[in-house]
N, C-alpha and C positions, 0 to 999 in steps of 0.2 A: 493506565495501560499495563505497566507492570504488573498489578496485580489480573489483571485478566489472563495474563502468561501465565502464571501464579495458580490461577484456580484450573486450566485447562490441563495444567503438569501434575498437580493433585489428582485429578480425574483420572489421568491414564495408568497413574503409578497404582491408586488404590482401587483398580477397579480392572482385574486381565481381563472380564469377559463383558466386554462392550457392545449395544446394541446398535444395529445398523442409523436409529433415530438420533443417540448420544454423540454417533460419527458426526452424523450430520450436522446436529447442532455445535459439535467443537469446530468444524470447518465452518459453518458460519462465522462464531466466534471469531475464529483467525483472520476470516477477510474482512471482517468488520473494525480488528485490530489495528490492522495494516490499513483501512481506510482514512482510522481516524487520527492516525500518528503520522500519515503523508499531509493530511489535514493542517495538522498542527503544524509539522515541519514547512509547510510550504506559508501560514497565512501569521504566524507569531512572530514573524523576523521583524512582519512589515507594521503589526502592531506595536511591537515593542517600539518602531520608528517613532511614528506615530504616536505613541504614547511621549517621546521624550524630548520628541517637538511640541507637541503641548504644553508641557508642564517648562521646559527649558526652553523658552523665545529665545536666547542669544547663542545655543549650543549650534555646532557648524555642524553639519548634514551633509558629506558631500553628495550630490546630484547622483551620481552612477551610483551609489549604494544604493538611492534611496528606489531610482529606476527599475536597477534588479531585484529590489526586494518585491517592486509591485509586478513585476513578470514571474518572478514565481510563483507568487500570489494567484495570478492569472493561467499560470503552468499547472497548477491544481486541477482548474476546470477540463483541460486535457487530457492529463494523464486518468483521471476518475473514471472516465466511459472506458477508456482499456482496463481498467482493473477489472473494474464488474463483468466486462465480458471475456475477459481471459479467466474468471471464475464459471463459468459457461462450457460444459464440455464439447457439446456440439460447432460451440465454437475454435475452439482450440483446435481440433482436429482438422476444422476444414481448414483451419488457416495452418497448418504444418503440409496437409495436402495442397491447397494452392503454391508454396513455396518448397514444396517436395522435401520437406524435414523429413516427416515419416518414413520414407523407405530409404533413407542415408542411414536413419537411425536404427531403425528394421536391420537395416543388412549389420550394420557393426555390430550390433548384439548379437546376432547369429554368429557371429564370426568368435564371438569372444567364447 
């Protein structure tokens, strides 16, 4: 994952005149970054469990660790559909419109 940070920070620095397609694909890039390091962060806690339950039979596990591990595990499959559509512009907008962000944020810029 770092290195994918790594190759996108190479690209911007040696290259000022970027084409609309290159945008594109580093914005891919990044939500694809961001998907797969929530990934990991939410489904390795409960492997690593998992893993040391198998190998360690007598090791103690308390019960609430091992509960939350597999709710976040499971908090993955939730939070995923909002990423991908907060990467969605027509969504985002309607949804600052339905919750009237837009024109609070509209107006303070104006102001500034």
């Amino acid at each position: 994952m770092p290195f994918t940070f790594l190759q996108i920070h190479r690209l911007r620095i040696h290259h000022s005149h970027i084409t609309p397609s290159c945008l594109q694909t580093i914005k891919a890039a990044k939500s694809l970054a961001v998907i797969v390091c929530l990934f990991t962060m939410s489904w390795m806690p409960l492997y690593t469990i998992n893993t040391i339950m198998f190998i360690c039979k007598d090791c103690y596990i308390p019960e609430l660790l091992l509960k939350s591990m597999i709710v976040l595990s499971h908090a993955n499959s939730a939070w995923n559909p909002a990423l991908y559509a907060w990467g969605l512009r027509d969504f985002r907008s309607s949804l600052r419109k339905l919750f009237g962000f837009r024109a609070k944020w509209h107006a303070h810029t104006v102001q500034v």
